[in-house]
N, C-alpha and C positions, 0 to 999 in steps of 0.2 A: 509478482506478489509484493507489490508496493503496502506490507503491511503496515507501516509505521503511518502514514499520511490516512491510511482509514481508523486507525485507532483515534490518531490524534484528531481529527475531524469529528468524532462524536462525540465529543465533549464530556460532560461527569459523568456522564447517564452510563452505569456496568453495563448496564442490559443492551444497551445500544451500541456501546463499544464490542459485545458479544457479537452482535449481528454483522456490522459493519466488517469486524473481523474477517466471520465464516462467510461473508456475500459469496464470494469466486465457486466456492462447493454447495451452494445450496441451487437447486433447480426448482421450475416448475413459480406458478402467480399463486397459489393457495398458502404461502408461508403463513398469513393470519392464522390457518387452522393447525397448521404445523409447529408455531412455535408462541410462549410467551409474546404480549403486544409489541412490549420494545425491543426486547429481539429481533421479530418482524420489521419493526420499522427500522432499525438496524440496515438489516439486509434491503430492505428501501431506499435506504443511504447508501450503502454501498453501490447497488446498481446506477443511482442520478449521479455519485461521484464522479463512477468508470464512464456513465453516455455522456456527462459536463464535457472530459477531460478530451474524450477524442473527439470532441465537436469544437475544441476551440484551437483560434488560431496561431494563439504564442505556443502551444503544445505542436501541431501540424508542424509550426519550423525546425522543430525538435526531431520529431520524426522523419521530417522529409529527408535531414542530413543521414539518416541510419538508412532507409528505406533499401536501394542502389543495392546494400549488401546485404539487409536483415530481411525486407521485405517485409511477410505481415510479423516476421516478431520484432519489429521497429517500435509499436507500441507498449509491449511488454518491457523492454530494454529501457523504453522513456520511463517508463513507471518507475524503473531500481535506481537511475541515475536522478529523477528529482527525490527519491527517498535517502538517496543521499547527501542531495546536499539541504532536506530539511534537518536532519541528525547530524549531519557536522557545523550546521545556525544554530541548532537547536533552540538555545538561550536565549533567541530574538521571538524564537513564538510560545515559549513555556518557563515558566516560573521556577518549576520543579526540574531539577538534573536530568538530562536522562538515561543515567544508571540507574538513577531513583523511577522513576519513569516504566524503563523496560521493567524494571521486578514487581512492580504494581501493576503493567499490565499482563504479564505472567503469572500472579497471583490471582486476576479477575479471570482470566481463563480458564483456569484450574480448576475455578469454582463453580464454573457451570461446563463442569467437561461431560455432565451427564447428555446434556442436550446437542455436544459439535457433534457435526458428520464424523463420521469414520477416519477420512481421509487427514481432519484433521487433530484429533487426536492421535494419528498416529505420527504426522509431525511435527506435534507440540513438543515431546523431549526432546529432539534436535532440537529445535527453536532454542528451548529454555538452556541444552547444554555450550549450545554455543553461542547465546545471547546476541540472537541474528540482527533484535532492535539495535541495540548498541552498536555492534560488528556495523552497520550500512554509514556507520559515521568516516568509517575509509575507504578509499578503494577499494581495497585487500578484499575488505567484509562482501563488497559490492560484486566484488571476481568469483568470491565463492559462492556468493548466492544464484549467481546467472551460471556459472558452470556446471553448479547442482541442478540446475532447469534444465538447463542443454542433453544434462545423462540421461532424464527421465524423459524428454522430447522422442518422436519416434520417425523424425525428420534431422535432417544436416543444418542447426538452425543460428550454426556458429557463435548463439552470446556467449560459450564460453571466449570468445576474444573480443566480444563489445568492449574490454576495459580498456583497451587502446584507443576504441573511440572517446571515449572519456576523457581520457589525457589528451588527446590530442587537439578535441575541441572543446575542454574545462571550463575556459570563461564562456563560452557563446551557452553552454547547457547549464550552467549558473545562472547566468544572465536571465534565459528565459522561464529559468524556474521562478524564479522573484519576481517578475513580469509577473507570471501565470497566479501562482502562490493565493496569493490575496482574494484574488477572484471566483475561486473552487474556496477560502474559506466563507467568503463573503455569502456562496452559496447555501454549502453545508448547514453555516448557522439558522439560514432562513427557513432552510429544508425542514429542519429541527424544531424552529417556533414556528412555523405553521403547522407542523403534523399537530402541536399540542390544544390545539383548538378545535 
């Protein structure tokens, strides 16, 4: 639930920051009829994000080091650790704080909580009580957010101890997030001014 890197990829657009959000719970190709345009395209965004990311191969080296013990939740685990180390750079890819930041995107949520799925209105006040944006700026935040995934998993899918892999291998999954970074925004942007034509 790499939310922080799907917000921030949608650029000013609320409505597409909405989408982009909820992509992971919404199903099914008919979202045009299901939701506001940019909403939809939102969740548009979201899905070319998630196929860019596991198609590429500075992310694959990422993975391959988890895989051995995570297996398929190797991709999930990559998603929390580069969402950390974009909220601990923060200030290299955004102008605005991101304490300032997390409460405007919890504000933009708030405001179209008529249209999210279920699932995620029902974990928006965690989110907002425990300021999960912010929190993925430490490890700490990062432990509790894969632990919480692991309770709700209905498999043995141990990210509650990925954080040891993180320490262990810090610079090498640093390293390839700033590799990777650039190129997933490079995309996003294009994603964005092409839908608008």
């Amino acid at each position: 639930m790499n939310f922080l890197a799907h917000l921030y990829l949608s650029g000013n657009n609320e409505e597409i920051m909405v989408g982009n959000f909820m992509g992971d719970f919404v199903r099914g190709r008919n979202i045009y009829n299901q939701f506001p345009k940019h909403v939809a395209l939102g969740i548009e965004l979201h899905r070319e994000i998630d196929e860019y990311t596991d198609n590429h191969a500075v992310v694959l080296e990422s993975k391959i080091r988890l895989r051995p013990k995570y297996r398929h939740y190797a991709p999930v685990i990559v998603d929390m650790f580069y969402d950390h180390f974009l909220a601990r750079n923060w200030s290299h890819y955004h102008a605005v704080s991101l304490p300032d930041y997390a409460q405007f995107c919890y504000r933009t949520l708030q405001k179209f909580e008529t249209i999210l799925p279920a699932q995620v209105k029902y974990l928006m006040p965690y989110m907002v009580e425990g300021n999960w944006l912010l929190a993925y700026a430490k490890p700490e935040g990062i432990h509790r957010a894969l632990s919480g995934m692991a309770r709700r998993t209905p498999y043995d899918s141990k990210m509650d101890e990925a954080i040891r892999d993180l320490k262990a291998h810090y610079t090498d999954f640093h390293r390839e997030f700033v590799a990777f970074f650039p190129d997933l925004q490079k995309m996003s942007s294009e994603f964005i001014e092409n839908s608008k034509h």
